[in-house]
BANU-348798 format. One record per residue (C-alpha): x, y, z; residue number from 1. Coordinates in steps of 0.02 Angstrom, whole numbers, plus 50000, padded with zeros to 5 digits. Layout:
REM BANU-348798
(r (X Y Z) NUM)
...
This chain:
REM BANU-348798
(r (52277 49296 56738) 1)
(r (52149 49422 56675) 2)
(r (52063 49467 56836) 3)
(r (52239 49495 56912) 4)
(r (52277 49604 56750) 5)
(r (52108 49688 56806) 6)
(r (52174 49715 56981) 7)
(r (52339 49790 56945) 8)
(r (52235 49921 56823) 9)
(r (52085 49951 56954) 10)
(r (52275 49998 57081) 11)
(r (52377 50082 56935) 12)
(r (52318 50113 56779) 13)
(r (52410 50117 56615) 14)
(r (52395 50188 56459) 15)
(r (52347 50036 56389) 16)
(r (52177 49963 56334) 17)
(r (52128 49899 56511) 18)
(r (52187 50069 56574) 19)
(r (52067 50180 56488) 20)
(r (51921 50044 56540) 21)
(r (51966 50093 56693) 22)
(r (51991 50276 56673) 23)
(r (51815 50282 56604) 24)
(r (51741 50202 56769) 25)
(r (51804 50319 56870) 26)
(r (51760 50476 56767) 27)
(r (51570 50377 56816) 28)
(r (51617 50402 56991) 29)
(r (51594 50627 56986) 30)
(r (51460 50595 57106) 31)
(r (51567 50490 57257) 32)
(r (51706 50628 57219) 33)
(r (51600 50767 57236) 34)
(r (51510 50673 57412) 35)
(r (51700 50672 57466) 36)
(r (51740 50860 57438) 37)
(r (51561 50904 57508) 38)
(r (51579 50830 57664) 39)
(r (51783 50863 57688) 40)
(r (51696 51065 57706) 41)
(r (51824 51169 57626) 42)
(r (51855 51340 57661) 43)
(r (51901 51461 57538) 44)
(r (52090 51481 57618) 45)
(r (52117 51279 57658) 46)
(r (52275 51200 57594) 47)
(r (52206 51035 57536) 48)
(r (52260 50873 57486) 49)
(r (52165 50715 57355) 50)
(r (52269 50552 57365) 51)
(r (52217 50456 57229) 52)
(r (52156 50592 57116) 53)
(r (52124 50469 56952) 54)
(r (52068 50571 56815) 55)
(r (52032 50742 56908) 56)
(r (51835 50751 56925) 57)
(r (51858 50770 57123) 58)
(r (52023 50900 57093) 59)
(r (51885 51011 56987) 60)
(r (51741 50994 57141) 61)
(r (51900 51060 57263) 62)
(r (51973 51181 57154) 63)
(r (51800 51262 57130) 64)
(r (51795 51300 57340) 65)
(r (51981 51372 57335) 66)
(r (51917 51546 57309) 67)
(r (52039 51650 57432) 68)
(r (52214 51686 57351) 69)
(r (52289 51582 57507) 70)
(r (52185 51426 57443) 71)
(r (52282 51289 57369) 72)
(r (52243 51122 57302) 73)
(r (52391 50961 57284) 74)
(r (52366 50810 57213) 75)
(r (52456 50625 57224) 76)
(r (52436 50472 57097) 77)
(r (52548 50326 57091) 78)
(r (52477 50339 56900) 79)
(r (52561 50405 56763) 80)
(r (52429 50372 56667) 81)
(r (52312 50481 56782) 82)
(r (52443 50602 56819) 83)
(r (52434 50663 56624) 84)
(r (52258 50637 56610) 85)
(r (52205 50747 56772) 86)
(r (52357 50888 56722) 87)
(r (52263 50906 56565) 88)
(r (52102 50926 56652) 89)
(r (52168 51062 56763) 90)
(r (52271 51137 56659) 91)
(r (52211 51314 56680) 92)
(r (52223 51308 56861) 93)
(r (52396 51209 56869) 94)
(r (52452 51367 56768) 95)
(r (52381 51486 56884) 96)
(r (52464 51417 57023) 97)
(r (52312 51361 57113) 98)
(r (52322 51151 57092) 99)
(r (52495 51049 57114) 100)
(r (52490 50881 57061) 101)
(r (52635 50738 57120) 102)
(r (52671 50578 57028) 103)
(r (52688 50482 57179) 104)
(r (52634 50353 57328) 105)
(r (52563 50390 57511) 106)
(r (52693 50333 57605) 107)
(r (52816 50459 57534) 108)
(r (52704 50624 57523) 109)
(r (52807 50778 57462) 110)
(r (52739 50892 57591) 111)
(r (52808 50975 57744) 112)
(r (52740 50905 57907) 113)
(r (52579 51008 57959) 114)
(r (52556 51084 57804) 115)
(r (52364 51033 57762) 116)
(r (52194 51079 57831) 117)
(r (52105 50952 57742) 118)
(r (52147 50791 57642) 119)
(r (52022 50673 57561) 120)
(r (52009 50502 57427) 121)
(r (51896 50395 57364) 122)
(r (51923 50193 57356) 123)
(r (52092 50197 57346) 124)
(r (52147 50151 57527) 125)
(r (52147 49960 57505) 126)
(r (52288 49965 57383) 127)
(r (52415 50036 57486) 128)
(r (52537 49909 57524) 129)
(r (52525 49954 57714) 130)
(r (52377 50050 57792) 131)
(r (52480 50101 57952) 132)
(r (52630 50194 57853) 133)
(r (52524 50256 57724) 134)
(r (52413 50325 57883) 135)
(r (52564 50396 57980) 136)
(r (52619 50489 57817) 137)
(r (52440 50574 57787) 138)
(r (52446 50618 57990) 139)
(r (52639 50681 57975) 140)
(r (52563 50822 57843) 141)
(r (52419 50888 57915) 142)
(r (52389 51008 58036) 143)
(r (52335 50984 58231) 144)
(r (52148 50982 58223) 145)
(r (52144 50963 58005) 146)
(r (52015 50817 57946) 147)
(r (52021 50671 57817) 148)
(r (51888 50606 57750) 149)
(r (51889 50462 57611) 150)
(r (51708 50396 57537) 151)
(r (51683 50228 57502) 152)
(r (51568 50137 57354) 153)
(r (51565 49978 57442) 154)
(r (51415 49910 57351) 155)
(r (51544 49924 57207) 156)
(r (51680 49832 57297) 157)
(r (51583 49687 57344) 158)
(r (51540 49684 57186) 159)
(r (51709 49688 57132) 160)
(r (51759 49561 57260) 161)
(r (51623 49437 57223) 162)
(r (51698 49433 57046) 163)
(r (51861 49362 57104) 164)
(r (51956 49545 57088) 165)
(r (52042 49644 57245) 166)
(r (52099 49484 57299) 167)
(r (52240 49507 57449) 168)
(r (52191 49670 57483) 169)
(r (52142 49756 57621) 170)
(r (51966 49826 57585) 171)
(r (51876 49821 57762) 172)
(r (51851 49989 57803) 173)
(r (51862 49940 57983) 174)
(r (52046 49890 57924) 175)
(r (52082 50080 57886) 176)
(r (51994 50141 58047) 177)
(r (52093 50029 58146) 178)
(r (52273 50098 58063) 179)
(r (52204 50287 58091) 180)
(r (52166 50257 58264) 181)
(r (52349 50173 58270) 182)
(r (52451 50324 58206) 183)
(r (52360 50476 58278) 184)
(r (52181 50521 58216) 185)
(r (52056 50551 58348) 186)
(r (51865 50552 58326) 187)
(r (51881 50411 58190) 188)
(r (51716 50363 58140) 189)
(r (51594 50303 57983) 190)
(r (51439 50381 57949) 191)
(r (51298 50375 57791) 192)
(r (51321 50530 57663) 193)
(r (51186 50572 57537) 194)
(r (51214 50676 57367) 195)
(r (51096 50673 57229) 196)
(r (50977 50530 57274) 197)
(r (51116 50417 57304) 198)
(r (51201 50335 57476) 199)
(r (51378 50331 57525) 200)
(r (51483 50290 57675) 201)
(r (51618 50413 57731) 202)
(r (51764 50385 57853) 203)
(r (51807 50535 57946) 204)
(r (51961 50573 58049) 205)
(r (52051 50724 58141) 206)
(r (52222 50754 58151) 207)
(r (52299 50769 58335) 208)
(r (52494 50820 58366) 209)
(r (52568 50843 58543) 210)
């Protein structure tokens, strides 16, 4: 019963005890946030998208390129919990009109189609209740030729796995390259990414439209 408590906080935390456990390992993961941003390359005009955002630390790296007055950050958390905590966070640049953050799942993205010229996460993937709609919702908003990236701790996960949590989910990152491929990415691949002496994989795909 407690490692499925564990599970349904690690997929949507609550302000509860086990919530703000949970909210404090993922303010410990700045670093994989920042590895995400890095390598999604974001230029100063991009309209950009975090699924996922948990408490804000990879909203802040983002927010920081967004330098041109056409630059504009959005943000989507199935959280309420995360929602309030990350608003807080970005207060100042939620009030300037700069960051927009949705209360919200993937598979129902408030965003017109080919709105986006980049879109990233972190570890969140394997909780969406279906990889291929959740993929064919992040394709329907980006632009032809706009690139997702999502980085991956998956020392962490087996980690997490190998203590009985995650359990029925889809983790494999495989899994998520396969749905990409499915629902219109192009040059889906995974490749090593280094940032401040430590290792993470990335997944990296491009948006294609006909």
């Amino acid at each position: 019963m407690f490692v499925e408590r564990v599970t349904q906080q690690l997929r949507k935390p609550t302000a509860s005890l086990l919530g703000w456990f949970v909210k404090k390992f993922l303010e410990s993961n700045r670093i994989l946030e920042a590895t995400a941003v890095n390598v999604c390359d974001i230029q100063p005009d991009n309209v950009v998208l975090e699924l996922g955002f948990g408490p804000g630390l990879g909203l802040q790296e983002a927010a920081r390129r967004l330098t041109h007055p056409a630059g504009k950050l959005y943000g989507l958390d199935i959280s309420e919990y995360m929602y309030n905590t990350a608003s807080e966070r970005l207060k100042a640049e939620i009030q300037a009109g700069k960051v927009t953050l949705f209360l919200g799942s993937v598979e129902h993205i408030p965003l017109g189609d080919s709105t986006l010229d980049r879109v990233y996460h972190c570890n969140c993937y394997y909780f969406w209740p279906d990889l291929r709609a959740g993929s064919r919702e992040i394709h329907r908003v980006m632009k032809p030729g706009a690139l997702m990236v999502t980085a991956l701790h998956l020392e962490f996960l087996q980690k997490l796995l190998a203590a009985g949590l995650l359990k029925g989910t889809k983790w494999q990152p495989e899994l998520y390259m396969e749905a990409l491929s499915e629902t219109g990415f192009i040059d889906v691949r995974m490749e090593e990414q280094k940032m401040n002496g430590k290792s993470f994989p990335a997944i990296f795909a491009t948006a294609t439209k006909t």
